[in-house]
C-alpha positions as CSV (number, residue, x, y, z in Angstrom):
1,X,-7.2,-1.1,-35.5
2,X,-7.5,-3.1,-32.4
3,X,-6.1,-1.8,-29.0
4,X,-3.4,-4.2,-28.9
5,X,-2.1,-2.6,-32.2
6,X,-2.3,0.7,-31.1
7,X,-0.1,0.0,-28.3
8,X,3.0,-0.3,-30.6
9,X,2.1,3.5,-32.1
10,X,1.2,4.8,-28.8
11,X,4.4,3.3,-26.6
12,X,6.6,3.9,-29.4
13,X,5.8,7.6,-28.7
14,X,5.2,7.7,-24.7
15,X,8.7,5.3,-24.8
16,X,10.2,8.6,-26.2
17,X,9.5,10.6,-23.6
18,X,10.1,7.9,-21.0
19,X,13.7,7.6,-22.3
20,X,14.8,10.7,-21.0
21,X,16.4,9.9,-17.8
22,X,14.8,12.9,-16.5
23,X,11.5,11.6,-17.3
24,X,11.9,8.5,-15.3
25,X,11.0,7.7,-11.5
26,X,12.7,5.0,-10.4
27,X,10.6,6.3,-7.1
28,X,9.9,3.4,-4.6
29,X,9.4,3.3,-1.2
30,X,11.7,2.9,1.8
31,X,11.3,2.8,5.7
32,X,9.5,5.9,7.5
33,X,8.4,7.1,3.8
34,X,6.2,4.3,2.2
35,X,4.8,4.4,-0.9
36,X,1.2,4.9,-0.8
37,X,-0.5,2.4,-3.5
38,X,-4.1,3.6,-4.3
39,X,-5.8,-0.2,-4.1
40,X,-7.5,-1.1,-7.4
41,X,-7.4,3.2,-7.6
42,X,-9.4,4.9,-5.2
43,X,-11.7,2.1,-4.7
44,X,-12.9,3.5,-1.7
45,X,-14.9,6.4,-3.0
46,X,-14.6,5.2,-6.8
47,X,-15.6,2.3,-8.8
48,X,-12.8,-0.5,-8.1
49,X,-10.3,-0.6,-11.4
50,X,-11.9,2.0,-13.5
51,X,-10.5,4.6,-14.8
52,X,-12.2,7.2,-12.5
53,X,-10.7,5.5,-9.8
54,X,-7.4,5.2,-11.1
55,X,-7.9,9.1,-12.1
56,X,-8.9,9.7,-8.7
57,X,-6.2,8.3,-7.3
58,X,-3.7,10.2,-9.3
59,X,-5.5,14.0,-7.7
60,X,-4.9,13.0,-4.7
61,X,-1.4,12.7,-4.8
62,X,-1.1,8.8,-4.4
63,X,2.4,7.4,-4.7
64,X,1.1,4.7,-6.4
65,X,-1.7,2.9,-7.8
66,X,-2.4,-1.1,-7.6
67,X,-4.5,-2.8,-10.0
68,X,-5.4,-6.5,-11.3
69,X,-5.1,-7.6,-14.6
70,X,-6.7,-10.6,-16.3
71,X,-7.0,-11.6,-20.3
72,X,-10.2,-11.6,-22.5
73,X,-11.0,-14.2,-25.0
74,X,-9.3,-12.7,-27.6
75,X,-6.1,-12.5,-25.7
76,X,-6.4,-8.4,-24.0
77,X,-5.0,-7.6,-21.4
78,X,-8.0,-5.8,-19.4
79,X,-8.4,-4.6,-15.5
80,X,-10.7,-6.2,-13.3
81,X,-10.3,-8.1,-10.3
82,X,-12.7,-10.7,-10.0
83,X,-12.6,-13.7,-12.1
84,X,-16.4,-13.6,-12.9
85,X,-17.9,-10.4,-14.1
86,X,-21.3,-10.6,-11.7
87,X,-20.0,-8.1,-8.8
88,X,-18.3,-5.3,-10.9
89,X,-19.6,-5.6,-14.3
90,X,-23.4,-6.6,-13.8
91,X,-22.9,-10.2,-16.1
92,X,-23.2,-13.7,-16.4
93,X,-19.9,-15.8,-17.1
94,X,-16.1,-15.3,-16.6
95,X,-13.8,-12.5,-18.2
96,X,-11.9,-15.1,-20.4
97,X,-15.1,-16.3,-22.2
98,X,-15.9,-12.6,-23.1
99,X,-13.9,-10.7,-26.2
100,X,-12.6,-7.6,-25.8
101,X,-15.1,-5.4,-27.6
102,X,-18.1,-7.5,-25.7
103,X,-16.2,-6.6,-22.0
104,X,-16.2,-3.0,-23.2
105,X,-20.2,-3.0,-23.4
106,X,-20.6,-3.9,-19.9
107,X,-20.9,-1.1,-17.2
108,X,-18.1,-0.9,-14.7
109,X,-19.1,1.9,-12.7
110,X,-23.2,1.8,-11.7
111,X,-22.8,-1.4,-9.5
112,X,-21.2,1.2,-7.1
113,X,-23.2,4.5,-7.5
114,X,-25.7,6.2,-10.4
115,X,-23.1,8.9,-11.0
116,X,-20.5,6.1,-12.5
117,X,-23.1,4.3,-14.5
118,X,-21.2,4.3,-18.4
119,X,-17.9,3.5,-16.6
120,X,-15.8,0.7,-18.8
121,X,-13.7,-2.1,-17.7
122,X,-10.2,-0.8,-18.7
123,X,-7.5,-1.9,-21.3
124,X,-3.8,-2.2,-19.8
125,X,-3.1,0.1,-22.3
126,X,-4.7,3.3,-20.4
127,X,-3.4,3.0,-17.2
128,X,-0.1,2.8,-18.4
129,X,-0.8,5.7,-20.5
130,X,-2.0,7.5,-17.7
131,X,0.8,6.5,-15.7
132,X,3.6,7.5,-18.2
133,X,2.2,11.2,-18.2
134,X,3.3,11.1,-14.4
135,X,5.5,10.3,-12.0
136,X,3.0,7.0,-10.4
137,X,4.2,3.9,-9.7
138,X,2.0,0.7,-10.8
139,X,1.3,-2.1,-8.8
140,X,0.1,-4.5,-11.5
141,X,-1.1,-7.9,-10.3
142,X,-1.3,-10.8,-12.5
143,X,-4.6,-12.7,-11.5
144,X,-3.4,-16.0,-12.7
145,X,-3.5,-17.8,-9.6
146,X,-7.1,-19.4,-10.4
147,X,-6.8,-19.7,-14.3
148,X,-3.7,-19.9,-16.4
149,X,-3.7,-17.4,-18.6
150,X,-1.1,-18.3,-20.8
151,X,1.4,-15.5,-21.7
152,X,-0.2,-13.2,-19.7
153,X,3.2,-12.0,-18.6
154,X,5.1,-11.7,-22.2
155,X,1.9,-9.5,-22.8
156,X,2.4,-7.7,-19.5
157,X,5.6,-7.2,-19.8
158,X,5.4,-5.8,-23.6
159,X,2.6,-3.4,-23.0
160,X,5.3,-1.6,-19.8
161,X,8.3,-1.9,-21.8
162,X,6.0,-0.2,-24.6
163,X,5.4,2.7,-22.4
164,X,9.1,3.2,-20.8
165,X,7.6,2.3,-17.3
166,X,10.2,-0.2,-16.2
167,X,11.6,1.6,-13.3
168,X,8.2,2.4,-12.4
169,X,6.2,-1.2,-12.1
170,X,6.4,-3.4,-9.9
171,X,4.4,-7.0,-11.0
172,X,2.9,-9.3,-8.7
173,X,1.0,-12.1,-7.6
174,X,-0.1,-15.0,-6.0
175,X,0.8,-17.8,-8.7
176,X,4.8,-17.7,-7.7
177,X,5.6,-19.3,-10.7
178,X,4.4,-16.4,-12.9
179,X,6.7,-14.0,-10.6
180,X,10.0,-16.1,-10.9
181,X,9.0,-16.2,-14.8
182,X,8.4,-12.0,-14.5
183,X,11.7,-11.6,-13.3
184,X,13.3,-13.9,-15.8
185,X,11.7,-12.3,-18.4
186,X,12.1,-9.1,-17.2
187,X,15.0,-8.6,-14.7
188,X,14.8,-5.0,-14.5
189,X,11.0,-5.0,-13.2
190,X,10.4,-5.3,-9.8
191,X,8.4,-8.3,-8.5
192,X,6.1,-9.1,-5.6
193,X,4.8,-11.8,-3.9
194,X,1.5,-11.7,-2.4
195,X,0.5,-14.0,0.0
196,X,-2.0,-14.5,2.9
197,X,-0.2,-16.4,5.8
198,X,2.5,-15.7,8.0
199,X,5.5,-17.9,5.9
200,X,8.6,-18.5,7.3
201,X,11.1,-16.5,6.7
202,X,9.6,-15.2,3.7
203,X,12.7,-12.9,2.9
204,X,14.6,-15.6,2.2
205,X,11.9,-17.7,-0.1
206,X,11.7,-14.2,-2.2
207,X,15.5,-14.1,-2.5
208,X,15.4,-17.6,-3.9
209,X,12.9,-16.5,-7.4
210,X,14.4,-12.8,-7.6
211,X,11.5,-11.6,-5.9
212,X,12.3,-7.5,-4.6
213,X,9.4,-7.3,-2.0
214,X,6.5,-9.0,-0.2
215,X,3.0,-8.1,-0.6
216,X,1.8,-9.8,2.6
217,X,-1.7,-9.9,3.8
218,X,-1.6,-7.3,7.2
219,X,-2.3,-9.4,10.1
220,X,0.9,-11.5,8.4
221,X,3.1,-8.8,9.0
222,X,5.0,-8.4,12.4
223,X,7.7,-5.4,13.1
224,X,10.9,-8.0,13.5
225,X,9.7,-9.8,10.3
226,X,10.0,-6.2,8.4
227,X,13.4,-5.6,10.1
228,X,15.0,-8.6,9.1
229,X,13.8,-8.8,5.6
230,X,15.0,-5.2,5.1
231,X,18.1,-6.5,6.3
232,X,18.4,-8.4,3.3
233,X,17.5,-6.4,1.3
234,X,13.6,-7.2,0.5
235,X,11.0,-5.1,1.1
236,X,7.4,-5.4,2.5
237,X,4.1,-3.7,0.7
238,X,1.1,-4.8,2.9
239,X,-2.4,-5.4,1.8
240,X,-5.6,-4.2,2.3
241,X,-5.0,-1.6,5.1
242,X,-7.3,0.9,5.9
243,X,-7.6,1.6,9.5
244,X,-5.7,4.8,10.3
245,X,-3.9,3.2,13.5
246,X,-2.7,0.3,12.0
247,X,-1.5,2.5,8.9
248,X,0.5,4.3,11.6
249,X,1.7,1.4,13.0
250,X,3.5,-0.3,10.1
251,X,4.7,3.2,9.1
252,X,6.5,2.9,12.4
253,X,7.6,-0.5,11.6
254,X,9.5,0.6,8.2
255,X,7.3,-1.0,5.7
256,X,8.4,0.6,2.0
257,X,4.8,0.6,0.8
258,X,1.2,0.2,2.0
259,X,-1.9,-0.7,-0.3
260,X,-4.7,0.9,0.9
261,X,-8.6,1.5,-0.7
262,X,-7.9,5.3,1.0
263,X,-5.1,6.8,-0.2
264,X,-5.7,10.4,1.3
265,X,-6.6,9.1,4.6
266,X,-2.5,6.9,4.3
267,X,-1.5,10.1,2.9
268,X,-2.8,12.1,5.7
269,X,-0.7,9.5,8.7
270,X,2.1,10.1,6.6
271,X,1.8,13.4,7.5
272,X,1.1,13.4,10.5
273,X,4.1,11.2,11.4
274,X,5.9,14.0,10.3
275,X,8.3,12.1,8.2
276,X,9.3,14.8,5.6
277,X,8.0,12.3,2.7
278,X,6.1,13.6,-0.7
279,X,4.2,11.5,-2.2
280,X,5.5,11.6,-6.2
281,X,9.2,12.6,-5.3
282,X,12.0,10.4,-6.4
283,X,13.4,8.9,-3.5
284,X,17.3,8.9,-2.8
C-alpha cells in the first residue's frame, strides 16, 4: 500500500482525535508574542526539511514549524526545498522527474554532517502526523512558483483536512494564484503570501485574494507597514531572520510570527522581552 493510501487510514484516525475541540490549537501569533516558526525545522543545527530537523524543532519548544513542499513523479506530496535534488539530496535531476520510492533512496541528511547520513526526504504525511500529536503550527509552503505542479493544492489541502490540522496550518507561497485558489478551496485555512520586495500597501493586495498574513522577506518589513496592516486586520510572518537584534526589533514592532533557522535563539528574545508568551499555548 502506497503512502498516499495510507493517509486515508491514518487521518481517519489522527482526524478523531483532532475533532475534539479540546484537541485543537487554533494557536497563532499576535503582537508582542509571535509565533516562532522553526524554518525548514531546525535547519540551523539539522538537516533542512528532514525529519530530524522537524523533530528538533518540536524539543525545543518551537511555536511552529515551516516547511516546503513539492510533488514527485508519481504525484507525492514530498518535503524539500529546492527544485533540483543536487544540494540536499546528493543527485542529478529535478524532484518531479524522480517517483516516490526512487526520492526515498536518496540521502537527505549527510550533505550536512556524517551523523545524519541515512536521513530521507520526507512525505507530507509525517510531518502532519508529527504535528497532530502536538500542539505545532505548520507553515506549509507550496513551491509552485517555478513549476506548476498541478493539483498540488487539492492534495495539500486533503492530506491537512485528513489529519484535523485546519486550525493549525497556515499555506503559503510565492505563486499568488495557488494562495487565492488555497483559500477558495479551503476557507478555513490560513494563507500567506510570501514575497521579496517592499509592495505597496500589501495589506490591502492580501485582503483582495483572502490572504490572512504576509510572509515578507525582512529588509521588506518596516514598523508603520506592520501597524497598519494589523489595522486591518492582516498579519506579518517575516523571513529568514536570524540575527538576535533584528529578532528583537520586529518583536517590538508587533509582528505575529517570525521564521527563523534558530528557533531557541527567537525563543530565547522572546524571553528576554519579557513578554509573558509560551511558546505552544493557545493564544486568546
Amino acid at each position: 500500500m502506497g503512502m498516499e493510501s495510507n493517509t486515508a487510514l491514518r487521518g481517519e484516525k489522527v482526524a478523531q482525535k483532532a475533532d475534539n475541540p479540546a484537541n485543537i490549537s487554533s494557536a497563532f501569533g499576535r503582537p508582542g508574542s509571535p509565533l516562532i516558526f522553526a524554518h525548514r525545522g531546525a535547519s540551523g543545527s539539522r538537516p533542512e526539511n528532514t525529519m530530524e530537523a522537524f523533530r528538533r524543532a518540536a524539543a525545543l519548544g518551537a511555536g511552529g514549524i515551516e516547511t516546503d513542499v513539492q510533488l514527485s513523479l508519481d504525484g507525492e506530496p514530498v518535503l524539500i526545498h529546492d527544485e533540483t535534488l543536487s544540494r540536499t539530496a546528493g543527485a542529478c535531476g529535478r524532484v518531479s522527474d524522480k517517483t516516490y520510492a526512487e526520492l526515498r533512496e536518496l540521502d537527505a541528511g549527510g550533505w550536512y554532517h556524517p551523523d545524519f547520513v541515512g536521513e530521507r526526504i520526507p512525505h507530507l504525511d509525517e510531518l502532519l502526523e508529527l504535528a497532530a500529536q502536538t500542539v505545532i503550527v505548520l507553515n506549509i509552503e507550496l513551491k509552485n512558483n517555478i513549476l506548476p505542479y498541478t493539483g498540488m493544492e487539492e492534495k495539500v489541502i486533503a492530506a491537512v483536512r485528513g489529519y484535523g490540522l485546519e486550525r493549525r496550518t497556515i499555506l503559503s507561497s510565492f505563486n499568488h494564484y495557488s494562495v487565492a485558489l488555497c483559500k477558495r478551496l479551503a476557507p478555513e485555512i490560513r494563507t500567506g503570501l510570501l514575497y521579496m520586495e517592499g509592495l505597496y500597501r500589501p495589506w490591502d493586495y492580501a485582503r483582495s485574494i483572502g490572504a490572512d498574513a504576509l510572509h515578507a522577506y525582512d529588509p521588506a518589513v518596516q514598523a508603520e507597514w506592520v501597524r497598519e496592516a494589523r489595522e486591518n486586520g492582516v498579519d506579518y510572518h517575516p523571513f529568514t531572520v536570524n540575527d538576535p537584534a533584528r529578532i528583537k526589533e520586529l518583536i517590538g514592532m508587533g509582528v505575529s510570527g517570525i521564521i527563523t533557522d534558530h528557533p531557541d535563539v527567537a525563543m530565547r528574545c522572546l524571553a528576554e522581552t519579557k513578554v509573558g508568551y509560551v511558546q505552544g499555548k493557545e493564544l486568546s
